[in-house]
Backbone bond lengths (Angstrom), bond angles and torsions (degrees), N, CA, C in turn:
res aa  C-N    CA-C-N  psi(-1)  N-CA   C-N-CA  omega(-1)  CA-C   N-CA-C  phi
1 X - - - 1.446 - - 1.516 108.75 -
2 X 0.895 108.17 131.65 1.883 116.34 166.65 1.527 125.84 -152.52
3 X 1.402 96.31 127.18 1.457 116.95 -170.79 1.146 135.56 -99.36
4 X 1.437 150.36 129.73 1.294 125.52 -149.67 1.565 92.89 -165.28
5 X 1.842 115.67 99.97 1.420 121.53 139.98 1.048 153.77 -37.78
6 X 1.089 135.97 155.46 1.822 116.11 -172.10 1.599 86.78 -82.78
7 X 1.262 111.40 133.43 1.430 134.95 169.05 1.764 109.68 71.43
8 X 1.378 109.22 -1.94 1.673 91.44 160.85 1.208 121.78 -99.04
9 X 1.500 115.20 -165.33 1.227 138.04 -165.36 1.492 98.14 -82.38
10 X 1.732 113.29 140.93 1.590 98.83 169.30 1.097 112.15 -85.21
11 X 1.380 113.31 146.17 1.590 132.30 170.99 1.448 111.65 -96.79
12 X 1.375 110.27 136.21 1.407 106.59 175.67 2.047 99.02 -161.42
13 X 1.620 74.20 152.41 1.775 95.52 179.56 1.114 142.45 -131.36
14 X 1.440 135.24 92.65 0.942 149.98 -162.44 1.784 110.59 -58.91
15 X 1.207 145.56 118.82 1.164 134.77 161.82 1.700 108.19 -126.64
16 X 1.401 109.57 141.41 1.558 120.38 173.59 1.394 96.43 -142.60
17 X 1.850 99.60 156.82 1.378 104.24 -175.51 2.032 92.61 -141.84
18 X 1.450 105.54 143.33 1.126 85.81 174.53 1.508 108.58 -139.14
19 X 1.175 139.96 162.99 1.539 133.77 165.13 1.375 117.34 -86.15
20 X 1.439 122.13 99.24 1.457 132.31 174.41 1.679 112.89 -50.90
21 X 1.564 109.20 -56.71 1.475 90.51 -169.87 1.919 84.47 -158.76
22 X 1.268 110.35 160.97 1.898 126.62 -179.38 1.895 101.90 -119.81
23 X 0.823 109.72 148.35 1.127 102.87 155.32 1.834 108.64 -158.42
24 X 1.326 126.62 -163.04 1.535 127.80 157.38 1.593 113.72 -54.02
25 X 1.142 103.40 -48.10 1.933 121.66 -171.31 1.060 100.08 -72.78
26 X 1.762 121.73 -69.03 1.334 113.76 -124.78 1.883 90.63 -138.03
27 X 1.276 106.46 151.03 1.536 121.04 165.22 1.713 124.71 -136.39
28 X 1.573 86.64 121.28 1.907 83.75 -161.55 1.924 99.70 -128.69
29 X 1.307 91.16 145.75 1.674 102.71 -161.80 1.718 87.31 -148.88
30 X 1.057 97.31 163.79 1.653 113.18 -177.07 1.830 101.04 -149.54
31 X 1.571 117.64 156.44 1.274 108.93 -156.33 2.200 74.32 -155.00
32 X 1.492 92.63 130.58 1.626 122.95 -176.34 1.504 106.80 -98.06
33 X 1.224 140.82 84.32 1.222 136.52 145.57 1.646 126.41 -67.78
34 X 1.472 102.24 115.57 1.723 100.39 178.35 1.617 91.67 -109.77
35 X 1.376 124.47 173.83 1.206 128.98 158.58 1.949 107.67 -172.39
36 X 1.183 100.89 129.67 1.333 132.98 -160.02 1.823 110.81 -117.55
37 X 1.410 78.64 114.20 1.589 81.58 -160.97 1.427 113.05 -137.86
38 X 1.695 115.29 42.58 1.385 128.44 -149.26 1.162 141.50 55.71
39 X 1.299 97.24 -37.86 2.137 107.21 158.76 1.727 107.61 -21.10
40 X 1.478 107.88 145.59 1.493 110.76 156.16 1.609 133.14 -39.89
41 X 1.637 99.50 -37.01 1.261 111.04 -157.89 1.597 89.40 -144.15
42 X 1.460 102.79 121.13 1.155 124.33 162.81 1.714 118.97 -37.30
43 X 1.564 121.67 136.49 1.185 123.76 160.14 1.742 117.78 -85.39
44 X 1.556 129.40 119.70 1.311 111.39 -179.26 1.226 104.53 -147.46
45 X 1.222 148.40 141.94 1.459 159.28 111.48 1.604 133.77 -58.21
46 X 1.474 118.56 157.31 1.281 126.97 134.92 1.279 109.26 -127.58
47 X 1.450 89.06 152.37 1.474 123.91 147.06 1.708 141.47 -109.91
48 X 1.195 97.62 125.98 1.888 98.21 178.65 1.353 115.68 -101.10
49 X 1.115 107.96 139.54 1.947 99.86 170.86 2.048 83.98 -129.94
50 X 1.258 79.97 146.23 1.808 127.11 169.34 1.499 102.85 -84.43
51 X 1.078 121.44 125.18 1.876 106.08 165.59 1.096 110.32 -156.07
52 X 1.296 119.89 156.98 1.655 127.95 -157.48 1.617 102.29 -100.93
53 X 1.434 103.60 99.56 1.436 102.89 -155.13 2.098 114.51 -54.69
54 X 1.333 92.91 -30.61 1.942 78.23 166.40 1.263 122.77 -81.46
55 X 0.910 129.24 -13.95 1.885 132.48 -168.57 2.032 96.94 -113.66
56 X 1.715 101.18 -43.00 1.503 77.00 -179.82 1.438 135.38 99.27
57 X 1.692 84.31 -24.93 1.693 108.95 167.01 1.626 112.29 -75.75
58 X 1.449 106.98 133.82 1.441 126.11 -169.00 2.506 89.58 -67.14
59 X 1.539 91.46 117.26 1.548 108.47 159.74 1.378 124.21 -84.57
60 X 1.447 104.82 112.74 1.667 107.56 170.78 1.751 123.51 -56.15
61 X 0.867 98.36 164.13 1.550 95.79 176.64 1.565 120.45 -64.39
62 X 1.663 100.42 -59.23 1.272 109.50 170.07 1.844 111.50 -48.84
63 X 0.543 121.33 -30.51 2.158 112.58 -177.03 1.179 101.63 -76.85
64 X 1.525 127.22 7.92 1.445 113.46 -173.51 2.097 85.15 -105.52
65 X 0.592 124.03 -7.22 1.673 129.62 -143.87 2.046 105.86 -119.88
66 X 1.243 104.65 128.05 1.199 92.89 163.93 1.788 136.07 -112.79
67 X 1.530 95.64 2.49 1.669 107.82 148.55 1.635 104.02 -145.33
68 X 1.610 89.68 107.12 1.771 90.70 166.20 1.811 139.22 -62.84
69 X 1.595 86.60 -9.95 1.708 97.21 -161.33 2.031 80.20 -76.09
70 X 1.635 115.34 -50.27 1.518 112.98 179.92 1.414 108.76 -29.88
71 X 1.624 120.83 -67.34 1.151 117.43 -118.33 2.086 65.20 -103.24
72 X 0.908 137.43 -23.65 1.871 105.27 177.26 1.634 97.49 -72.09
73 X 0.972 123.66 -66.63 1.683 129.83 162.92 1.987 100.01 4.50
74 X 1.234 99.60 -66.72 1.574 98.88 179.67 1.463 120.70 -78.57
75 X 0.905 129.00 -12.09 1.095 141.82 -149.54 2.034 98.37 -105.68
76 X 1.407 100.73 -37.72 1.084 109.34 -173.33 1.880 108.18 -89.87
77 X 1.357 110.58 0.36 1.374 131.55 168.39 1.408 113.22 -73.67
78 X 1.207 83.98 -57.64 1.596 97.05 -172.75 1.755 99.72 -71.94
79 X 1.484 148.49 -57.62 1.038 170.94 173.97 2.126 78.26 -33.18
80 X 0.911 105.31 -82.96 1.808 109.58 172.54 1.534 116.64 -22.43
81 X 1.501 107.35 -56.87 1.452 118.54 -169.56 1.483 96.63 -69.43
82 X 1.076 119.20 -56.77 2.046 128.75 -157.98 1.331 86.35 -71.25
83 X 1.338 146.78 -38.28 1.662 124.83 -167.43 1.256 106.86 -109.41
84 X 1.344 127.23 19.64 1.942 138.10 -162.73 1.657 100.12 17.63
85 X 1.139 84.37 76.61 1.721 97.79 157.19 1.594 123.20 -108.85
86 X 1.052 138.45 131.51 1.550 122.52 -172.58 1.241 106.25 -82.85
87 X 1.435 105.30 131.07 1.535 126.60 157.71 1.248 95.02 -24.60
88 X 1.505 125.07 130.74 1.640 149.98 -179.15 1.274 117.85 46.59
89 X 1.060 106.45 29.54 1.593 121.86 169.68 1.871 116.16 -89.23
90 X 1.537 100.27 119.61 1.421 86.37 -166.99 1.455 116.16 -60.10
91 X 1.511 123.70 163.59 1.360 118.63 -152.33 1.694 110.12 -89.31
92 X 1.775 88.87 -44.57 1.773 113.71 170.43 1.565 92.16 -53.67
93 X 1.325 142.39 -80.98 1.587 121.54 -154.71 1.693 101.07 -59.31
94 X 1.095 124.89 -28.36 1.478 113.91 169.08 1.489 141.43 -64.92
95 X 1.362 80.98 5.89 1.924 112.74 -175.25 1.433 105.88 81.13
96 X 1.074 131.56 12.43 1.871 114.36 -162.32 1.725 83.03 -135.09
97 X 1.466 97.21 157.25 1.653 124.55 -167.73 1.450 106.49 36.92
98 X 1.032 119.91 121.71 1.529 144.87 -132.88 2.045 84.17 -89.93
99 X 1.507 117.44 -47.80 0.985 103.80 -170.72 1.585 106.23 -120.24
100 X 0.956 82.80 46.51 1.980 96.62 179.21 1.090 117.85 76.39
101 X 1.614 130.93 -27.08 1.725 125.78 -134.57 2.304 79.72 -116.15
102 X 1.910 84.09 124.20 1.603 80.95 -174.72 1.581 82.59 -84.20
103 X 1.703 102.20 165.84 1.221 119.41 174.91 1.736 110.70 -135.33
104 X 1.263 120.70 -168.59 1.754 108.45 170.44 1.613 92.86 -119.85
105 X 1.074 127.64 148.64 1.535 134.59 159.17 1.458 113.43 -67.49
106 X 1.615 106.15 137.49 1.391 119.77 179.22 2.195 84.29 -70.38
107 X 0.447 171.35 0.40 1.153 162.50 -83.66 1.488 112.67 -176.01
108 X 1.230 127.77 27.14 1.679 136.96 -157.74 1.247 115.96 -108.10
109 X 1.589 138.29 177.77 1.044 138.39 171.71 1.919 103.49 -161.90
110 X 1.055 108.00 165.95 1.520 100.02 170.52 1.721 97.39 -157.69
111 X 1.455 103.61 170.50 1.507 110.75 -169.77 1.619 99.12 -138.87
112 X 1.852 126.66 -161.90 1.002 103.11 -160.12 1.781 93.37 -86.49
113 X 0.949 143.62 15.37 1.815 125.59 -178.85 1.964 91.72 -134.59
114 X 0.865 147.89 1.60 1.536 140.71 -167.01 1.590 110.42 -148.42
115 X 1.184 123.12 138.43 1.770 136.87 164.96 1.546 92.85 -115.58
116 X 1.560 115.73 104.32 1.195 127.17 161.33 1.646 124.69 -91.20
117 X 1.571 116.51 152.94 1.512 117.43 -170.22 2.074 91.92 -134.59
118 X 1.520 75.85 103.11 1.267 87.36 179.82 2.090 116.95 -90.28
119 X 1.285 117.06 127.10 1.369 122.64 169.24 1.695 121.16 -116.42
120 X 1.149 113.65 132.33 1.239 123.42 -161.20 1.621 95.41 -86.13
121 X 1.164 112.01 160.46 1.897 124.66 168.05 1.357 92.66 -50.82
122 X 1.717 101.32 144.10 1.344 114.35 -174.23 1.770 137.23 92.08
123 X 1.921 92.43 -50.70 1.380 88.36 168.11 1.235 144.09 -53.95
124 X 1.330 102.66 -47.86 1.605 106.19 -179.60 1.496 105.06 -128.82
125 X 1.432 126.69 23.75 1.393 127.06 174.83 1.613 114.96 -170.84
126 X 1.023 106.52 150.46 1.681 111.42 171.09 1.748 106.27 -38.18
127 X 1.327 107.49 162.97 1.248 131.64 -171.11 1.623 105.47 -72.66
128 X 1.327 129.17 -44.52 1.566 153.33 132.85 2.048 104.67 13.73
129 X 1.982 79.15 -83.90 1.344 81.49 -174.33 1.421 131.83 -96.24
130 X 1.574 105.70 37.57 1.558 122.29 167.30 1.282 135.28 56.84
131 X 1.210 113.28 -165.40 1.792 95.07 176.26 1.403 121.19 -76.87
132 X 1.160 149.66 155.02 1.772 152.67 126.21 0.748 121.50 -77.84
133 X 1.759 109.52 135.66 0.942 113.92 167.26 2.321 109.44 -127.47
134 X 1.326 96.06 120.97 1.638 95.76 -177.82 1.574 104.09 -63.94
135 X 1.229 130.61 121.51 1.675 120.25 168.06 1.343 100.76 -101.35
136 X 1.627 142.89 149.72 1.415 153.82 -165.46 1.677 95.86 -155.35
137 X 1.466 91.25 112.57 1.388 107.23 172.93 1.716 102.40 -61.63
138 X 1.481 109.18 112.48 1.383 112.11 156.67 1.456 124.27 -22.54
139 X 1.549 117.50 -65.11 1.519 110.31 171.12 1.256 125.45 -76.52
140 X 1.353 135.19 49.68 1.576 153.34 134.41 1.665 97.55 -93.94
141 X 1.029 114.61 -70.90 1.278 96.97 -173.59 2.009 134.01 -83.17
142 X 1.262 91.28 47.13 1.724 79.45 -152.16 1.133 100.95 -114.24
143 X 1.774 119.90 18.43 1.091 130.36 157.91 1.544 128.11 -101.26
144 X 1.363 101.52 6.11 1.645 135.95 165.15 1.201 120.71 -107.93
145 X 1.415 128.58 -11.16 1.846 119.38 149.86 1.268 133.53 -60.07
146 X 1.207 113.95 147.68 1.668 105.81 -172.97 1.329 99.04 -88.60
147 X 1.423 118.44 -13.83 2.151 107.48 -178.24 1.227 87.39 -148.64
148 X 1.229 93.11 -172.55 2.067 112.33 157.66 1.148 109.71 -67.54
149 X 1.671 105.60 149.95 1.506 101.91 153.52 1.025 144.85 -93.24
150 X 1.846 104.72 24.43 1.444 116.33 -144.60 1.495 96.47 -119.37
C-alpha cells in the first residue's frame, strides 16, 4: 500500500504473511509489517501466532511446557550464547532487557526441530541492534513438553 498527500511524504507498507509449520495440533504462520514513512530507518515488525489447528484459538507458549522456569532458564542460555554475553553478566550493562530481568516473549513460533522467541526492535534493545530472535533446539527441551507438537 502507498499513500501520498499533496505535499507529504509517501507512506508506504509492506505486509507478508507466511506459514511456518502445519501439523494435526498446531498451525503456525508469522506476518512482516514494514512501514516507511520518510524516516531514515524504516519502522518494521513481526508477528507469530501459535494456534490450535481445530479450535483456532491463539496457544500460549507456556501451555505447551510443563516447567516454564526450565525451559526460560534455557532459553536464556542460548539468548547468552547467540548475543556473546557472559554467563552472569548483567543483561542491562550488556545493552539487552532494558531493566535487566530476561523474560521469554509472548511472541514465539516453533517448527519441526526449533521453539523460537521472537522480539521486535525496541523491546529489549536499541533500534541499532534489531530484532531477536531466541531459537531452542526442540531436543533440549522435549523432555519439558506436555505432548507432541505434531
Amino acid at each position: 500500500t502507498e499513500l501520498q498527500a499533496a505535499g507529504a511524504v509517501t507512506y508506504k507498507k509492506i505486509s507478508e504473511s507466511n506459514i511456518l509449520y502445519q501439523s494435526k495440533k498446531y498451525f503456525v504462520y508469522g506476518i512482516y509489517n514494514q512501514f516507511i514513512t520518510g524516516n531514515p530507518n524504516p519502522y518494521f515488525y513481526r508477528t507469530y501466532q501459535v494456534l490450535n489447528a481445530k479450535t483456532g484459538v491463539q496457544v500460549p507458549w507456556q501451555s505447551l511446557f510443563n516447567d516454564t522456569l526450565a525451559i526460560a532458564n534455557i532459553a536464556q542460555e542460548h539468548f547468552r550464547t547467540q548475543q556473546n554475553v557472559e554467563k552472569g553478566a548483567p543483561l542491562s550493562h550488556a545493552g539487552w532487557f532494558y531493566n535487566g530481568q530476561f523474560y521469554l516473549s509472548k511472541n514465539y513460533f516453533f517448527d519441526k526441530d526449533n521453539i523460537c522467541f521472537h522480539y521486535n526492535i525496541y523491546e529489549i534493545a536499541q533500534y541499532s541492534d534489531g530484532e531477536t530472535t531466541i531459537k531452542v533446539p526442540l531436543t533440549e527441551v522435549k523432555h519439558l513438553l506436555k505432548n507432541s507438537l505434531k
